[in-house]
PDB file of N, CA, C and O in Angstrom, chain B, residues numbered from 101:
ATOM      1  N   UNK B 101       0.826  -1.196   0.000  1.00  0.00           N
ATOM      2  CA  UNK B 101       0.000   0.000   0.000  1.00  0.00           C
ATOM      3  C   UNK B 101       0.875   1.266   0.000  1.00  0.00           C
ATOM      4  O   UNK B 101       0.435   2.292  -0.519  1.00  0.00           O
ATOM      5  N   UNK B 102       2.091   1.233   0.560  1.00  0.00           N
ATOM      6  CA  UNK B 102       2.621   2.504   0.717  1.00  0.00           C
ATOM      7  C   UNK B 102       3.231   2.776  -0.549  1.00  0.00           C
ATOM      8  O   UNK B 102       3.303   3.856  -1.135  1.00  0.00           O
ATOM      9  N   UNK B 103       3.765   1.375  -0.977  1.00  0.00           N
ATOM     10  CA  UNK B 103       4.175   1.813  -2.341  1.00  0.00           C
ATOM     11  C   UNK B 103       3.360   2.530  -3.591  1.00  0.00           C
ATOM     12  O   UNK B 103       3.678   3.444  -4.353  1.00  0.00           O
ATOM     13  N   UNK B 104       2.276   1.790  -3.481  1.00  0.00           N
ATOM     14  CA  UNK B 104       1.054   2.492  -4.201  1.00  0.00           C
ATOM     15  C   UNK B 104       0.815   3.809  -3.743  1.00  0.00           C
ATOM     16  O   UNK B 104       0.680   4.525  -4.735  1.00  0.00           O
ATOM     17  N   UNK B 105       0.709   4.408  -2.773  1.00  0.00           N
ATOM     18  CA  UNK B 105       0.955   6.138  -2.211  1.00  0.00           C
ATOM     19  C   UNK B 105       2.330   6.465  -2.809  1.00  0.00           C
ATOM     20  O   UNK B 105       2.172   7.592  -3.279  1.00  0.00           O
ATOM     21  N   UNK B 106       3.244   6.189  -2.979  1.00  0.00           N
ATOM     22  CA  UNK B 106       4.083   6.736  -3.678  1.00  0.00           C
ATOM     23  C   UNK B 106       4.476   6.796  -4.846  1.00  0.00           C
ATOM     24  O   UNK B 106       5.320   7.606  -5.227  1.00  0.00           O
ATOM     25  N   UNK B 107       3.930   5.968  -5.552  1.00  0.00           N
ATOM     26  CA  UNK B 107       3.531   5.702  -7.338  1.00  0.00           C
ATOM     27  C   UNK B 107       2.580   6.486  -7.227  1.00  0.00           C
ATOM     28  O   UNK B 107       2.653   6.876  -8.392  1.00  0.00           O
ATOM     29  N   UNK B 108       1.801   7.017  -6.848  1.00  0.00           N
ATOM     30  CA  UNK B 108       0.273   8.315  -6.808  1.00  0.00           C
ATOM     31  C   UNK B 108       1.456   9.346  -6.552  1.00  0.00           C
ATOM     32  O   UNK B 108       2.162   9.827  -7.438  1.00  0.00           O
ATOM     33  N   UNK B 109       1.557   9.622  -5.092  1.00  0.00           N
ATOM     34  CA  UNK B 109       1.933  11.007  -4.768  1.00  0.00           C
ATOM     35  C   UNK B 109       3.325  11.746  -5.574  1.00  0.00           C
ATOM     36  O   UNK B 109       3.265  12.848  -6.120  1.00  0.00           O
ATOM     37  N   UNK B 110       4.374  11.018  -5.524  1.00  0.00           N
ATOM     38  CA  UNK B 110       5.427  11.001  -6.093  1.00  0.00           C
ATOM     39  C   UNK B 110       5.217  12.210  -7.527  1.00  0.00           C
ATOM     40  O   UNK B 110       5.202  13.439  -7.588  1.00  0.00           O
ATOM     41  N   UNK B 111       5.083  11.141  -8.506  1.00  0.00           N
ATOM     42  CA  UNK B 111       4.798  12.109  -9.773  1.00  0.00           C
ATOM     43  C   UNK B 111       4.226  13.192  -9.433  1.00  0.00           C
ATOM     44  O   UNK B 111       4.608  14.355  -9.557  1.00  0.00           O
ATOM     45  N   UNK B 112       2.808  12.543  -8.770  1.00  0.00           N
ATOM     46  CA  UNK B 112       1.645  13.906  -8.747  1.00  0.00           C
ATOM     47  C   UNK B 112       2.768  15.238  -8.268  1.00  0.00           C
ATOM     48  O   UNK B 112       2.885  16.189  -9.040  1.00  0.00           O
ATOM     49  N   UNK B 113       3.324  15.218  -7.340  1.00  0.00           N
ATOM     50  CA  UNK B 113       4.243  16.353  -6.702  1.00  0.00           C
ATOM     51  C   UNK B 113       5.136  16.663  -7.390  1.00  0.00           C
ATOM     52  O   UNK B 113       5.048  17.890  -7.342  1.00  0.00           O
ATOM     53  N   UNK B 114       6.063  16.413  -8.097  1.00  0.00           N
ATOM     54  CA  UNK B 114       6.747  16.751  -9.487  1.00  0.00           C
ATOM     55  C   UNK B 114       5.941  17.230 -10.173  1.00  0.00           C
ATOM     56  O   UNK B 114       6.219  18.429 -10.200  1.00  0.00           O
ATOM     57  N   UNK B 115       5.057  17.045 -10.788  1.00  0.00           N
ATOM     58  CA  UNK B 115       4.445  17.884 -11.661  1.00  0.00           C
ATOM     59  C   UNK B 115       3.435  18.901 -11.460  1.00  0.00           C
ATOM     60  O   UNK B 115       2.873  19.612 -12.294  1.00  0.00           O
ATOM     61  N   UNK B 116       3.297  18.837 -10.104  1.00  0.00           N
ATOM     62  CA  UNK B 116       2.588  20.200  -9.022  1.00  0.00           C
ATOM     63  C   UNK B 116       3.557  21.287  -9.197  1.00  0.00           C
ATOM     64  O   UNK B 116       3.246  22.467  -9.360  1.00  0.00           O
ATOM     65  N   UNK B 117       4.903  20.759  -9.149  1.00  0.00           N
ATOM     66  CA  UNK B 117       5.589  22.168  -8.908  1.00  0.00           C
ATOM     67  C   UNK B 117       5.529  22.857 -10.234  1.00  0.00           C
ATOM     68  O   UNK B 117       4.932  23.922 -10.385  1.00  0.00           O
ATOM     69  N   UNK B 118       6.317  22.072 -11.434  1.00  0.00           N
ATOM     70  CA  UNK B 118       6.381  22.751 -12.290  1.00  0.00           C
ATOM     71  C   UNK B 118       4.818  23.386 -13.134  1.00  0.00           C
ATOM     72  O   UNK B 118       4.692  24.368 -13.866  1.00  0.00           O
ATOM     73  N   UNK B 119       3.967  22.551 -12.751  1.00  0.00           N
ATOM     74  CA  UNK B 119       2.394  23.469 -13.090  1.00  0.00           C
ATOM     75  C   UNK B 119       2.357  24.409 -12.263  1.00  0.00           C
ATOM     76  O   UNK B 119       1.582  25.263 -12.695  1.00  0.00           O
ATOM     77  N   UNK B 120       2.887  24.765 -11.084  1.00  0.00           N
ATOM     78  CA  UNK B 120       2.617  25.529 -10.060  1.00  0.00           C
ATOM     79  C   UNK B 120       3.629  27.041 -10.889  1.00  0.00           C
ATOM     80  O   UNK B 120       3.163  28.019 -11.473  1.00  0.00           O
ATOM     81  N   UNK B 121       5.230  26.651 -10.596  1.00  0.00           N
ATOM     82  CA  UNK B 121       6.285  27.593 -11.565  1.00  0.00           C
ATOM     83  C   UNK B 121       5.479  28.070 -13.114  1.00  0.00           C
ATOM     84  O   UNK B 121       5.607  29.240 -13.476  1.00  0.00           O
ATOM     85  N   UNK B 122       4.885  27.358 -13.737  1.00  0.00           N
ATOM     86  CA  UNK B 122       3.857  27.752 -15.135  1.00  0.00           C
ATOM     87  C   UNK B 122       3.181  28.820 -14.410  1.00  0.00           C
ATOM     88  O   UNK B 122       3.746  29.894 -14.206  1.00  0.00           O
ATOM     89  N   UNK B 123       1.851  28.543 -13.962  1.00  0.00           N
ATOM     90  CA  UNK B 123       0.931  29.059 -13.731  1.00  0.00           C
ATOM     91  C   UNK B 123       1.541  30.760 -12.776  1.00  0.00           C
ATOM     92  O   UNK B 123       0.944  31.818 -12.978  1.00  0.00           O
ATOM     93  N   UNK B 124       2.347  30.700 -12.135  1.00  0.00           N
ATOM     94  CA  UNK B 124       2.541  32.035 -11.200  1.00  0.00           C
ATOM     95  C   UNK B 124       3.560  32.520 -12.155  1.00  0.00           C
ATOM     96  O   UNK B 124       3.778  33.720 -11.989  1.00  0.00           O
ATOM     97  N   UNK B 125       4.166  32.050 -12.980  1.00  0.00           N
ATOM     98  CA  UNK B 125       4.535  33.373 -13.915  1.00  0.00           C
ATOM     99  C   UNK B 125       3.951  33.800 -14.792  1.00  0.00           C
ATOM    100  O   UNK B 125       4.232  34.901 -15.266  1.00  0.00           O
ATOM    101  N   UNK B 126       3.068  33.114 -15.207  1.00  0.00           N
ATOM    102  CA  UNK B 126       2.060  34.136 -15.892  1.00  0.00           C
ATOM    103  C   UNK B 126       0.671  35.141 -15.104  1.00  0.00           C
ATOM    104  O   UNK B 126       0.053  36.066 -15.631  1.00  0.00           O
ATOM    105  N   UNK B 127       0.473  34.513 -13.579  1.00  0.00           N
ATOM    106  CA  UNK B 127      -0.278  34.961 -12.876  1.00  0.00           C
ATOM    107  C   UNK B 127       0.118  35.719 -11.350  1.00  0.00           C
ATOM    108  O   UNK B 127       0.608  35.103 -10.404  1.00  0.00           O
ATOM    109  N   UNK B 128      -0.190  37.097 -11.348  1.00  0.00           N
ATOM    110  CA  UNK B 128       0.685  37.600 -10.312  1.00  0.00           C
ATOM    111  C   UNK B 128      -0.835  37.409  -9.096  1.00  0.00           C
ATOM    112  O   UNK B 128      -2.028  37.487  -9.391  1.00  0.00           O
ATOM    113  N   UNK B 129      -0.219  37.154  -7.756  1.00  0.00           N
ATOM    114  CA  UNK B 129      -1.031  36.850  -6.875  1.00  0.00           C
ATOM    115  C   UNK B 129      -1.873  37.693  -6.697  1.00  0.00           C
ATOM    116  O   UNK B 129      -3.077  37.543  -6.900  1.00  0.00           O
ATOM    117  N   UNK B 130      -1.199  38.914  -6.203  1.00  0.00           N
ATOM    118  CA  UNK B 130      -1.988  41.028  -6.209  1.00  0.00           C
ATOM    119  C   UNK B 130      -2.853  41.157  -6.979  1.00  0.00           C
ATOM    120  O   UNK B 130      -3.700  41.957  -6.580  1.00  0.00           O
ATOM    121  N   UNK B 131      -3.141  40.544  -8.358  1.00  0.00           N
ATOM    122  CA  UNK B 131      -4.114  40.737  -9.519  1.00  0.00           C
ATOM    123  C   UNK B 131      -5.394  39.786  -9.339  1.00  0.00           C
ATOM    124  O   UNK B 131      -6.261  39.768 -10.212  1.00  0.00           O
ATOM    125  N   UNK B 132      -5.473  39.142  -8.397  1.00  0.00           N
ATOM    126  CA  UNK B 132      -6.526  38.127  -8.067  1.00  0.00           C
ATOM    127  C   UNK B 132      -7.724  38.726  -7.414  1.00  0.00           C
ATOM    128  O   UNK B 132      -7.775  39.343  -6.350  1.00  0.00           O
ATOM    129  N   UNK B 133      -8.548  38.471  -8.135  1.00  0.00           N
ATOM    130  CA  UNK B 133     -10.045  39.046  -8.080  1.00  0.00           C
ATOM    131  C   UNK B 133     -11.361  37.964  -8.237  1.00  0.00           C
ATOM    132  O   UNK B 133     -11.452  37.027  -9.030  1.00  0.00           O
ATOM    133  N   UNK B 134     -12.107  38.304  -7.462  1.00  0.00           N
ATOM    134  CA  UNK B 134     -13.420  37.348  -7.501  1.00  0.00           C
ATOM    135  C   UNK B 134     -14.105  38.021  -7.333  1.00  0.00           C
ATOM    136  O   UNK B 134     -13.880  38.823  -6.426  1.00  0.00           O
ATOM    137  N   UNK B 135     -15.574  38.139  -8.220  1.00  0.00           N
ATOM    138  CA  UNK B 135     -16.227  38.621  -8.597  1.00  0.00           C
ATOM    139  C   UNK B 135     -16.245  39.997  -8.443  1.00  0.00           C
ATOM    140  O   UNK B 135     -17.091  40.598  -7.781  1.00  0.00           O
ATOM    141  N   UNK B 136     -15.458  40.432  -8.958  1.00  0.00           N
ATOM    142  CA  UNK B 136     -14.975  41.687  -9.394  1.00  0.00           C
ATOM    143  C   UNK B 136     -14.513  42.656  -8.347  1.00  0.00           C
ATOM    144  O   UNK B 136     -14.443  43.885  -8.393  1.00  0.00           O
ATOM    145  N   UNK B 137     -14.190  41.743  -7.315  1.00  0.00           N
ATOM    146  CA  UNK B 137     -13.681  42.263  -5.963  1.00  0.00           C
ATOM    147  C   UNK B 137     -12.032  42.140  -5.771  1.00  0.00           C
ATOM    148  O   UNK B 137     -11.512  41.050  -6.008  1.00  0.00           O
ATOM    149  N   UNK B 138     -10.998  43.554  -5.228  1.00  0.00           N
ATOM    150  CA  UNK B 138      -9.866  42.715  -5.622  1.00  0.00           C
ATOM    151  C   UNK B 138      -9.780  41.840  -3.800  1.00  0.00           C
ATOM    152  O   UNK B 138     -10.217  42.326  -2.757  1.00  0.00           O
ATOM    153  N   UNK B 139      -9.216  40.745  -3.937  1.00  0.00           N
ATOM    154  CA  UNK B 139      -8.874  39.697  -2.753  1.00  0.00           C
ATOM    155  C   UNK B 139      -7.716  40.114  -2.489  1.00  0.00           C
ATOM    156  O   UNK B 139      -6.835  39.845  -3.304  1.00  0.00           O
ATOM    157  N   UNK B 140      -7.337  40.967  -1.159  1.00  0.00           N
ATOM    158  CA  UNK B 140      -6.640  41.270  -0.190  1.00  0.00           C
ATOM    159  C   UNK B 140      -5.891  39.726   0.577  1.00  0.00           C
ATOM    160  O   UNK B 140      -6.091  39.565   1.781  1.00  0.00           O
ATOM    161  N   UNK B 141      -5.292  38.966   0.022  1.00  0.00           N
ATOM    162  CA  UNK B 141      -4.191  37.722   0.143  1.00  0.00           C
ATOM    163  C   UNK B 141      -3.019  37.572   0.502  1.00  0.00           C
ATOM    164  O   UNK B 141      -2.292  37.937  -0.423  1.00  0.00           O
ATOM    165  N   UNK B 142      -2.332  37.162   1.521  1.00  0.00           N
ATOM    166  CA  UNK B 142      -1.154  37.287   1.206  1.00  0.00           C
ATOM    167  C   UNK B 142      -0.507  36.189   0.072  1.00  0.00           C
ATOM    168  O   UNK B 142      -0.730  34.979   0.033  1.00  0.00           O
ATOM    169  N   UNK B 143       0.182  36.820  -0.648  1.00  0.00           N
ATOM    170  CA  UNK B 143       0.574  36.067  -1.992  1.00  0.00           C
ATOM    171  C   UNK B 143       1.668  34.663  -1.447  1.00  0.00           C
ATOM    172  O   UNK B 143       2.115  34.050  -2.417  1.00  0.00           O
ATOM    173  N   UNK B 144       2.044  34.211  -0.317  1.00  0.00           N
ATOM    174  CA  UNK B 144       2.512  33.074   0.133  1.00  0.00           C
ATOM    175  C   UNK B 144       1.065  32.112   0.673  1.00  0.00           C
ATOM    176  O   UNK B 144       1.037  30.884   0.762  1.00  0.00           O
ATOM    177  N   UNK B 145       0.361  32.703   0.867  1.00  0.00           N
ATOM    178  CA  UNK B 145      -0.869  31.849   0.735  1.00  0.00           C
ATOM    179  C   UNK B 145      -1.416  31.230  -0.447  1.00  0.00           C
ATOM    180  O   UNK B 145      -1.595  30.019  -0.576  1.00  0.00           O
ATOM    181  N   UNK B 146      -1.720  32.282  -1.461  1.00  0.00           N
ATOM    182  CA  UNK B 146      -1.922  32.121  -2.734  1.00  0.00           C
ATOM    183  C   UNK B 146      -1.204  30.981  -3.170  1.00  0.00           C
ATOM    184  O   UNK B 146      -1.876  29.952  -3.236  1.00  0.00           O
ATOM    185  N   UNK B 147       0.306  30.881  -3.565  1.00  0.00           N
ATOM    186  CA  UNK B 147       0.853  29.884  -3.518  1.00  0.00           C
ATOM    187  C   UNK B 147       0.897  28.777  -3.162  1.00  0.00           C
ATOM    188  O   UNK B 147       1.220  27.876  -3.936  1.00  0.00           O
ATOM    189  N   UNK B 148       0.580  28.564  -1.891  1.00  0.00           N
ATOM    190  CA  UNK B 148       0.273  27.476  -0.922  1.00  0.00           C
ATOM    191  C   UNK B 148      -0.727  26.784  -1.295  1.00  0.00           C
ATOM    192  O   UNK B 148      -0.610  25.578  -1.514  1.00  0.00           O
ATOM    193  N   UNK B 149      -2.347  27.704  -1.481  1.00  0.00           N
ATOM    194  CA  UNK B 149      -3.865  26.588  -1.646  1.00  0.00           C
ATOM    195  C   UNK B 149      -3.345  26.615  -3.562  1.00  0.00           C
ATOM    196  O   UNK B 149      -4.191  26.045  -4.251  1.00  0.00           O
ATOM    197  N   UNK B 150      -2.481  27.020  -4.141  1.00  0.00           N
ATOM    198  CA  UNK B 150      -2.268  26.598  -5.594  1.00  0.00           C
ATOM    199  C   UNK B 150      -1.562  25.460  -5.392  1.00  0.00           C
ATOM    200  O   UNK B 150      -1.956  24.452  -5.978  1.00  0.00           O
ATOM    201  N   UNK B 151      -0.715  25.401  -4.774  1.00  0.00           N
ATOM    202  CA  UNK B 151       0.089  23.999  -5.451  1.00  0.00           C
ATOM    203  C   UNK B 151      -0.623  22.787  -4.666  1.00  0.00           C
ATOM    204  O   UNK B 151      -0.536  21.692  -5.222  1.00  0.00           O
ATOM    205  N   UNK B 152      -1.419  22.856  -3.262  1.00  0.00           N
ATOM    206  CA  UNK B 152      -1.930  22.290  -2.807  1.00  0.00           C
ATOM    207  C   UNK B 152      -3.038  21.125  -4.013  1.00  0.00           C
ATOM    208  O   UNK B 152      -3.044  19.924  -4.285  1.00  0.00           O
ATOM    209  N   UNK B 153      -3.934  22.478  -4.478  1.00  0.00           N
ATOM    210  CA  UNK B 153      -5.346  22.332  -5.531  1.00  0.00           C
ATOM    211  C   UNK B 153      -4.587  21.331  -6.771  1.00  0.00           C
ATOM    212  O   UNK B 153      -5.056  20.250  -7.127  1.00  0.00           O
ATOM    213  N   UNK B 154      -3.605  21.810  -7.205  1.00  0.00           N
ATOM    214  CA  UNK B 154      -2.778  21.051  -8.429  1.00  0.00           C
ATOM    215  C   UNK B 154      -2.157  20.389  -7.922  1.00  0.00           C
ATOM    216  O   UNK B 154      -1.545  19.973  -8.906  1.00  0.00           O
ATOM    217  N   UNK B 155      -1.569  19.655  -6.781  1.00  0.00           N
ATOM    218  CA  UNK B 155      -1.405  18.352  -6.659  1.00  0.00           C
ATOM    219  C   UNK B 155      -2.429  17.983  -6.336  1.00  0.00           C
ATOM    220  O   UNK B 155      -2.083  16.856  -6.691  1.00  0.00           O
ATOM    221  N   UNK B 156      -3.611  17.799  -5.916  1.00  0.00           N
ATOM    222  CA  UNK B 156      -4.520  16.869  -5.312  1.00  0.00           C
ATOM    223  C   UNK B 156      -5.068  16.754  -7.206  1.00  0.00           C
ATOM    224  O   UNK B 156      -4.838  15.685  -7.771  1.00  0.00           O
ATOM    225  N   UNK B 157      -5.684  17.779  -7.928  1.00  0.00           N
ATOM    226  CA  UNK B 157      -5.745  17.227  -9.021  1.00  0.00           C
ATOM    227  C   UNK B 157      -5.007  16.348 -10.020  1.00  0.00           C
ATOM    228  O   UNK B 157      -5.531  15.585 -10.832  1.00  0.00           O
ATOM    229  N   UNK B 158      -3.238  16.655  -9.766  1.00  0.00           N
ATOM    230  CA  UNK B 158      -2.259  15.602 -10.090  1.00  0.00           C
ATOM    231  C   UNK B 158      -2.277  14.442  -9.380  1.00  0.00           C
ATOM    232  O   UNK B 158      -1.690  13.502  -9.915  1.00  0.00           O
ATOM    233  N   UNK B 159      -2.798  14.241  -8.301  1.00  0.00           N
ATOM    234  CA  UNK B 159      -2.828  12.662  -7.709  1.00  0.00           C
ATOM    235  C   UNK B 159      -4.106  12.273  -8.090  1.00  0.00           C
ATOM    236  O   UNK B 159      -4.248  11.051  -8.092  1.00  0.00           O
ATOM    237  N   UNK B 160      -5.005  12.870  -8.389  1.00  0.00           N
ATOM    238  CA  UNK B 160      -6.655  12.273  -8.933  1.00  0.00           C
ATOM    239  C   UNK B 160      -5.991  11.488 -10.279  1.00  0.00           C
ATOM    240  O   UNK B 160      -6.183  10.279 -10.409  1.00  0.00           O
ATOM    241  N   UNK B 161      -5.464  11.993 -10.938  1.00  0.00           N
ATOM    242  CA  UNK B 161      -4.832  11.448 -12.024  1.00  0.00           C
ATOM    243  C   UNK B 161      -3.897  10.498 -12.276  1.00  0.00           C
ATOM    244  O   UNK B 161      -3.898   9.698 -13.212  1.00  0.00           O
ATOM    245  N   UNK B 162      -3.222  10.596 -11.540  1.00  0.00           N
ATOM    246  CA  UNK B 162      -2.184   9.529 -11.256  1.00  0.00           C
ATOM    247  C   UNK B 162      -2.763   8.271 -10.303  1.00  0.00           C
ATOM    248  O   UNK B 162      -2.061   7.265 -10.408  1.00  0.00           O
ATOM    249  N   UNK B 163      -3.791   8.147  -9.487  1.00  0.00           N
ATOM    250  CA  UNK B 163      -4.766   7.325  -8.929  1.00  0.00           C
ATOM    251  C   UNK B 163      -5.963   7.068  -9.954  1.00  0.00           C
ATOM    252  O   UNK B 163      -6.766   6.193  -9.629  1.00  0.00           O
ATOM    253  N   UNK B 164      -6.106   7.555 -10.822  1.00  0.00           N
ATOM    254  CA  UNK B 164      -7.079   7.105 -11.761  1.00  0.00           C
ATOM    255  C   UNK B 164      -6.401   6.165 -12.950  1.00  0.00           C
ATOM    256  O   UNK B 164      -7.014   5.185 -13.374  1.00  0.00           O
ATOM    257  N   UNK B 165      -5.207   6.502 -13.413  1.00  0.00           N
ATOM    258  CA  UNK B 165      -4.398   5.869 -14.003  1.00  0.00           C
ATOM    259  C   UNK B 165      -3.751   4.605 -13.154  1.00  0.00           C
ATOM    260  O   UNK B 165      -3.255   3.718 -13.848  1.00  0.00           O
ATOM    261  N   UNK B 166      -3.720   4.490 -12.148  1.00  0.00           N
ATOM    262  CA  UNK B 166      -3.373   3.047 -11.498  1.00  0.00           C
ATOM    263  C   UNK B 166      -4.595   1.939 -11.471  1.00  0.00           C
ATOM    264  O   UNK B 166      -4.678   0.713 -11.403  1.00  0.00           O
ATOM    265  N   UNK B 167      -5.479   3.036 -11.562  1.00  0.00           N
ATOM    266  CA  UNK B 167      -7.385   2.118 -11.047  1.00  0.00           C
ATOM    267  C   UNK B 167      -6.976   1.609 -12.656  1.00  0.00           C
ATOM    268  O   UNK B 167      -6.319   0.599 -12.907  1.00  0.00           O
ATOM    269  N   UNK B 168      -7.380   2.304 -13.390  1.00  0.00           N
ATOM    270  CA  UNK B 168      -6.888   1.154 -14.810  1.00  0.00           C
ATOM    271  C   UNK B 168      -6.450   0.499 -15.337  1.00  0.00           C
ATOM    272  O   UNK B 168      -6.741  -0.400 -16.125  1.00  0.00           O
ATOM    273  N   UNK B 169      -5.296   1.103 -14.737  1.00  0.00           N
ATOM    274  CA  UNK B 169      -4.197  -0.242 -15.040  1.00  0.00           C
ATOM    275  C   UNK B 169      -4.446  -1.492 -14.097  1.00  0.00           C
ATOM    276  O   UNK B 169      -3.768  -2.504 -14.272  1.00  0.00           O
ATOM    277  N   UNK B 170      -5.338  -1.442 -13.174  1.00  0.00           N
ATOM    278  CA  UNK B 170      -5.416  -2.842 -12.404  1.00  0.00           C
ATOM    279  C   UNK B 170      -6.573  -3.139 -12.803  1.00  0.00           C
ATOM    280  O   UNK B 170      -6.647  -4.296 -13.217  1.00  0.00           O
ATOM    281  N   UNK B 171      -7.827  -2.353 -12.859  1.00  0.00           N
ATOM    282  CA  UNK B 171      -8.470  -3.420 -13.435  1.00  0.00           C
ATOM    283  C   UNK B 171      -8.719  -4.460 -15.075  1.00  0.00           C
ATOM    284  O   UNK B 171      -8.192  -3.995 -16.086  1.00  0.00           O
ATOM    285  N   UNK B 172      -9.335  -5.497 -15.170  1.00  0.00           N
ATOM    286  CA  UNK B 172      -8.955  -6.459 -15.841  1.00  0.00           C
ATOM    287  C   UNK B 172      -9.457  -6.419 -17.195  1.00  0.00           C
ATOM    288  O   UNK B 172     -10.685  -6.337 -17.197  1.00  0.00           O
ATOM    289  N   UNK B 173      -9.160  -6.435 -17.859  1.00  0.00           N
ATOM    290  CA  UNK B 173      -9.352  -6.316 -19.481  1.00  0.00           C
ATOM    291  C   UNK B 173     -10.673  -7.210 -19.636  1.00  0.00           C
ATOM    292  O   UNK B 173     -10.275  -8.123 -20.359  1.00  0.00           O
ATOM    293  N   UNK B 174     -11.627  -7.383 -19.439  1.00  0.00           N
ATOM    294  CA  UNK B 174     -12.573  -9.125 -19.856  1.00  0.00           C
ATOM    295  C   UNK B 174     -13.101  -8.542 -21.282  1.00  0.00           C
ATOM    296  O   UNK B 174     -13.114  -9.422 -22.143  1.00  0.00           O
ATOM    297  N   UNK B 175     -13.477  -7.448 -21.670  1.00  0.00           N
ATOM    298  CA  UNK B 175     -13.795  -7.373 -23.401  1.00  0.00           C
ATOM    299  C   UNK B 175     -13.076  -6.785 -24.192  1.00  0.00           C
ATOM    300  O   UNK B 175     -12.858  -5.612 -23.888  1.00  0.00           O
ATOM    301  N   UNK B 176     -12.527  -7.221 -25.281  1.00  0.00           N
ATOM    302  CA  UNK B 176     -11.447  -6.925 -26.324  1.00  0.00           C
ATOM    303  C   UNK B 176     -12.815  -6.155 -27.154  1.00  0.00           C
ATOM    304  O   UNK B 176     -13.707  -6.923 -27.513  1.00  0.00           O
ATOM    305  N   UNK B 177     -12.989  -4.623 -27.468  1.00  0.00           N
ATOM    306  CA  UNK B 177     -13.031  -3.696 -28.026  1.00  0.00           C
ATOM    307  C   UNK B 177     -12.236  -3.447 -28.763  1.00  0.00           C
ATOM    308  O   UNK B 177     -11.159  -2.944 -28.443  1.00  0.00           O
ATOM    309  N   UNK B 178     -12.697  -3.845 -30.360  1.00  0.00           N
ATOM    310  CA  UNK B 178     -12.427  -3.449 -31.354  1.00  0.00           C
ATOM    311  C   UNK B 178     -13.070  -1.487 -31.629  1.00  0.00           C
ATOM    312  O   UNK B 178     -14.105  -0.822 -31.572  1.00  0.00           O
ATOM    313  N   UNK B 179     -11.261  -1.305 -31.998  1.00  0.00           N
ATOM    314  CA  UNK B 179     -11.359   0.221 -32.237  1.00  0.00           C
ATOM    315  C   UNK B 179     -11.106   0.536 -33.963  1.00  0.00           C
ATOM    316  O   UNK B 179     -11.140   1.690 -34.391  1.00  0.00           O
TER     317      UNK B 179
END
């Protein structure tokens, strides 16, 4: 089992960061607005629930890709 948490988390966190490094250079924290309000943040927070949100979506993925790969082929679908 733990190994399986680390075949999930592993990648997922590698590729949190560098989606994380993408995303904040094109997006400055100070410019963050919801519904047309500007959000008073500190921008080390900002950071924080971002890479948080994009790894948990990088481990949905990387745990969805293991669920497949284990379960069992029983109908050959012709493509």
């Amino acid at each position: 089992m733990a190994r399986l948490i680390m075949v999930v988390l592993w990648p997922s966190f590698l590729v949190a960061i560098v989606a994380e490094g993408f995303l904040f250079s094109l997006f400055d924290p100070h410019d963050l607005a919801l519904v047309g309000n500007h959000i008073e943040v500190n921008p080390l927070a900002v950071y924080t629930i971002g890479f948080f949100s994009i790894w948990a979506f990088c481990s949905l993925a990387s745990m969805l890709t293991c669920y497949l790969l284990a379960v069992p082929n029983d109908k050959k679908i012709p493509f």
